[in-house]
N, C-alpha and C positions, 0 to 999 in steps of 0.2 A: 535275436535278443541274447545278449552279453551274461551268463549268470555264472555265480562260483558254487560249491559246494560243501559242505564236510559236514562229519558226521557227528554225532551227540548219545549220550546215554541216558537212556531214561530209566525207569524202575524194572525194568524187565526186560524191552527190546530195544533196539539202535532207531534212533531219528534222523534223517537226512536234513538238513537245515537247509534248502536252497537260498542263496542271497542274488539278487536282481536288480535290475537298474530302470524306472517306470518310464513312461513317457517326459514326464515335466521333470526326466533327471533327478528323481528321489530314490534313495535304496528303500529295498521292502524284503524282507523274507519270510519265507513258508517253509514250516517243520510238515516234514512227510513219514509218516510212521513207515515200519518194515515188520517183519514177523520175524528179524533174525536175533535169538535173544544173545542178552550183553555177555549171560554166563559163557564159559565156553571157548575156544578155541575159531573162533568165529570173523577175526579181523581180516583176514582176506574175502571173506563172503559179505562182508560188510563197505570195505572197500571197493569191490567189483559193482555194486547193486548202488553204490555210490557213484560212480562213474556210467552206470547207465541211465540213473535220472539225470544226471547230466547233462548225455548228451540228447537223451528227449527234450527236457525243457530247452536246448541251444537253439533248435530249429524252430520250436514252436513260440507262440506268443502266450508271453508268461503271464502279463497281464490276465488274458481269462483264464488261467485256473488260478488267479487269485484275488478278484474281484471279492469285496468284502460286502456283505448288505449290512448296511450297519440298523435295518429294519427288524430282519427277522430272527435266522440262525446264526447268527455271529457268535463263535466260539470265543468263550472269554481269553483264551490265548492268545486267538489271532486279533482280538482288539488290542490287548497286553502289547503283543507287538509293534502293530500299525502304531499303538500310542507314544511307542519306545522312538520310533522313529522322528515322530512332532518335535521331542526333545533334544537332537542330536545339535539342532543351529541356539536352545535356547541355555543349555549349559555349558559348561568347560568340558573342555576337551576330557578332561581327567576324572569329571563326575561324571559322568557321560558313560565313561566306559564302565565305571563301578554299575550302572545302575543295566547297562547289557548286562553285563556278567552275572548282577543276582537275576536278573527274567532270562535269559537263556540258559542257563545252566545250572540255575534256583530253581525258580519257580514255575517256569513252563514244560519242562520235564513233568515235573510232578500234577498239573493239572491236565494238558494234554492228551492220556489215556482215556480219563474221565468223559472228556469230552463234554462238558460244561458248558451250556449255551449262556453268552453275557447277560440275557434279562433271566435265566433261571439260577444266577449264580447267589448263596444264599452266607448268611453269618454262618450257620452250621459248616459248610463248605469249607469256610476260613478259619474255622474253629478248629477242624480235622487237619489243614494243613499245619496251623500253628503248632497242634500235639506232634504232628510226626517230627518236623523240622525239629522242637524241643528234644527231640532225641538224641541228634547226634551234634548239634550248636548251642552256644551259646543264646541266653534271652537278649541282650543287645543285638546281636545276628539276627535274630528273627525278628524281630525290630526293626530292622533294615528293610528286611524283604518285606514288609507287613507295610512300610513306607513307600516300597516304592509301586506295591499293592494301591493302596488307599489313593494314592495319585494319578492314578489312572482311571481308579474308580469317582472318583472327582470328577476328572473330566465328561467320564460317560454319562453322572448324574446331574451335570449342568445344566442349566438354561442356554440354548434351547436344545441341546441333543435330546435330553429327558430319555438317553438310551435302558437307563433302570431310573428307577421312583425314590432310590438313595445311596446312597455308601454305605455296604454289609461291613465294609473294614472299619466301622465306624463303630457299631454296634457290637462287636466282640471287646472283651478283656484284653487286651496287650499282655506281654509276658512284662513282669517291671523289670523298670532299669537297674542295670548295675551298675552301681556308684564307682567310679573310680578308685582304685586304692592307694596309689600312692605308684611312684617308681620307685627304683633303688637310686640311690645316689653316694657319690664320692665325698670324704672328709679332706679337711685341709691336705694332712700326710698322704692319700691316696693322690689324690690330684698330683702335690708333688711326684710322688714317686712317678704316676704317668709319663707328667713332663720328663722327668730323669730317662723312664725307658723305650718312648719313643723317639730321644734326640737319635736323629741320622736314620729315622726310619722312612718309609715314600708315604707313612701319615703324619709326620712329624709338624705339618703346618696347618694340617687339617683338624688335628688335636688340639694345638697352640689355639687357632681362631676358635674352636668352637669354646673350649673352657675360657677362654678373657669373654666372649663375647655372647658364647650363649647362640650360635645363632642354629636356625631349623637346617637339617641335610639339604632340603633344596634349597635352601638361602647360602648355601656355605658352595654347592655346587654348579650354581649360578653367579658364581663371583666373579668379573671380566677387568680384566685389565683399565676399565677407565674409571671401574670404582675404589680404585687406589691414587688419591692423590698427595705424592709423596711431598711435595712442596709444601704443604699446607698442615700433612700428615693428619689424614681422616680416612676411611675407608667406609661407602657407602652404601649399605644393603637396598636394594633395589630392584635385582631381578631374581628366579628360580628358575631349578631346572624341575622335575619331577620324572618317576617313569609313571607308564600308563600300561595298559595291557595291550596295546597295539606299537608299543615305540616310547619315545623319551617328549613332554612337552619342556621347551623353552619357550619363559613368558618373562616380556621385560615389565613386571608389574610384580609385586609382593604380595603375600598375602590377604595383607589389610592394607589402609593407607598407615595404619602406624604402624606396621611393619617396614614400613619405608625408611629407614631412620640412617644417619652419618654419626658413625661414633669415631672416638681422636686411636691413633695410632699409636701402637709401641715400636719401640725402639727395636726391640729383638724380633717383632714378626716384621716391620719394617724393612731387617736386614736379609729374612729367611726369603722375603718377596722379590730381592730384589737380585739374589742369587737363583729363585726358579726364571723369572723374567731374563735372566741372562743365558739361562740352561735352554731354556722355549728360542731365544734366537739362534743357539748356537745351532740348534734344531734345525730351524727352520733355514740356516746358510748348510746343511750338511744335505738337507733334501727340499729343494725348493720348487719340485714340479709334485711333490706328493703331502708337502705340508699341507694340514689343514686348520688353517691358521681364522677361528672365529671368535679370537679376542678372551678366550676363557683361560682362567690361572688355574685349575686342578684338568691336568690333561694326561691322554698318554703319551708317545714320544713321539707321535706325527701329528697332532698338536688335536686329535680327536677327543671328543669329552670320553670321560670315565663310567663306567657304568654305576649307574644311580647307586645300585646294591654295592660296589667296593668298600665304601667305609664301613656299614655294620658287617660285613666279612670278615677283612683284614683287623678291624678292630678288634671284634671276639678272636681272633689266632694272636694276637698281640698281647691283650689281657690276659689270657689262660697260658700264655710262653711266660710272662713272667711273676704268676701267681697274684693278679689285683682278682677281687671278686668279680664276677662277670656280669657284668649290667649292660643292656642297650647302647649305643651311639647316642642315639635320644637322648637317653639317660645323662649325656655331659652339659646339655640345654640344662636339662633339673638342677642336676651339681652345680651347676656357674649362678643359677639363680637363687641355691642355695645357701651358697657360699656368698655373695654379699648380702643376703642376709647376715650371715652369721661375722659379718664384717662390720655389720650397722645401720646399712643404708635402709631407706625407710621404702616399705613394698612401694610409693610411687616412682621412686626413682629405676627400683627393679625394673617394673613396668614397661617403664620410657627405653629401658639398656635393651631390654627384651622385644619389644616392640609386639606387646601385646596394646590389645585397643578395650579390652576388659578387663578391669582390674580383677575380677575374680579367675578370669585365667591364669595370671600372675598368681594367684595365692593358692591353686593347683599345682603351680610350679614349686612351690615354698617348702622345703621337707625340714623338721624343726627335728633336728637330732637330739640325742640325748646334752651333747657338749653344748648346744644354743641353749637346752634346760638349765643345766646349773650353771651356768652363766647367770642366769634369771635368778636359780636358789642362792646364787654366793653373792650377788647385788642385794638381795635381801636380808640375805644374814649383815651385813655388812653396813644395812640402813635399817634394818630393825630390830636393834641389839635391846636387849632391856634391862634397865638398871640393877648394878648390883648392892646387894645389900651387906 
């Protein structure tokens, strides 16, 4: 049996996390506690002990020692797990991995020790985790994990598992939401100025698209060459790229279906397009046994994509060289849908440019500066003058 290894921190000592490959071709992993603690000077003792359950489990059949009774003592962990794995074919690649990442590294650390049988597991249990976790995250964050809690425990209190009699995650207080508050966003003169001091810089079209257009980093970096149709002058959002905690997804699919949308082309990013599209061939005639050439406009210079994280990098070094306040990448999405507001256009047309499929997500987008205010108060004064006497 085929299996990999590595190691985990828990509250006190190091976890070996074995990963394995079952009979009917399903991964499964089993966290193996150690007594070598996390404080300490301890990473090669930790790695060696790591490499020996290794190469124990290699020879043996991993299957039984990890046979799960989902009758008796079933560790609320190791069902957390097994249940993590049911979901790997049922969501996106990209939820998928947010939802490992808080049970391996959230939440199974921290219950683990305990050693929590699933039918002894109790609201008080989740109550305790929810206090500790409020310690050092956010209540949205625990929110999260508290979701991907309850989901699990859904499953085990179904018909007909009837592995517990209900959902404890059900039963406790949530920590409340925190409401969104707003982004920062750019004023007309900022925006200018941007355009002014990214001309001739290697974000200068990724700047250009996102303020006309508004569109999300994986919509801007999922942009391929066939959704530019220059004859016609439209440019088609349609696919994204994303990172994920294991690699990059490419998905020829949008967000929503209204995120799907063709809006008309300008002139000036028209031209800036068709100067990269000439740079990309000359490319690809200087090195044509190492091009890699998979149709995408934001590349490096062997035609491989960009890493997801470039723009909000380069973008913050870019804004802080030339004194604009420092706001998000995202933040230019806000701005663009701010700014035709403050242009006129009425939030459904926003909307539609945006390719939100909620109008109330649009009106999250909306930031009403002070300059859209008295716009409002000098329209008024203006219509509500009253007579002199």
């Amino acid at each position: 049996m085929t299996v990999r290894t590595r190691t985990m921190q828990g509250r006190s000592n190091y976890y070996i996390v074995l990963r394995y490959q079952d009979a009917d071709g399903k991964f499964k992993e089993k966290w193996i506690p150690t007594d070598i603690p996390v404080k300490g000077n301890n990473k090669r003792a930790i790695e060696e002990r790591r490499k020996e359950i290794e190469a124990e489990y290699e020879n043996q059949d991993t299957e039984a020692h990890t046979d799960i009774d989902l009758r008796g003592d079933t560790l609320f962990t190791d069902y957390l797990i097994q249940w993590l794995e049911t979901q790997r074919t049922a969501l996106a690649d990209s939820t998928y991995q947010l939802y490992e990442h808080h049970i391996n590294n959230c939440i199974v650390p921290y219950f683990l020790p305990k050693k929590i049988k699933l039918k002894d597991l109790t609201a008080s249990d989740l109550e305790k985790y929810k206090k500790e976790k409020l310690k050092s995250v956010s209540n949205n964050t625990v929110r999260k994990y508290l979701t991907n809690i309850s989901k699990c425990l859904d499953s085990a209190a179904a018909v007909p598992n009837r592995i517990i009699p209900y959902n404890p995650a059900k039963v406790i207080e949530w920590p409340k939401k925190e409401e969104y508050m707003g982004a920062m966003v750019y004023d007309e003169k900022q925006i200018i100025k941007l355009l002014d001091v990214s001309k001739d810089d290697p974000m200068e079209l990724m700047i250009l698209i996102t303020v006309f257009y508004g569109l999300r980093r994986s919509e801007l970096l999922g942009l391929k060459w066939d959704a530019v149709d220059f004859a016609h002058g439209t440019i088609t959002i349609k696919r994204t790229v994303t990172r994920i905690t294991k690699g990059v997804n490419q998905k020829d699919t949008t967000k929503t279906k209204s995120s799907y949308r063709a809006l008309p082309l300008s002139d000036e990013i028209a031209e800036i397009l068709r100067d990269v599209k000439l740079q990309q061939d000359e490319q690809r005639h200087l090195q044509p046994n190492d091009y890699k050439s998979e149709g995408y406009i934001f590349t490096r210079h062997d035609g491989s994509l960009i890493s997801t994280d470039y723009p909000s990098r380069h973008f913050k070094l870019l804004i802080i060289k030339h004194g604009l306040p420092v706001i998000r990448f995202h933040d230019l999405r806000h701005s663009a849908g701010t700014y035709l507001l403050y242009l006129g256009f009425s939030v459904k047309e926003i909307q539609v440019w945006l390719g939100h499929s909620d109008i109330n997500s649009t009106l999250k987008y909306l930031h009403f500066d002070m300059n859209g205010k008295r716009k409002i108060l000098d329209k008024m004064n203006s219509r509500l003058r009253r007579s002199v006497n």
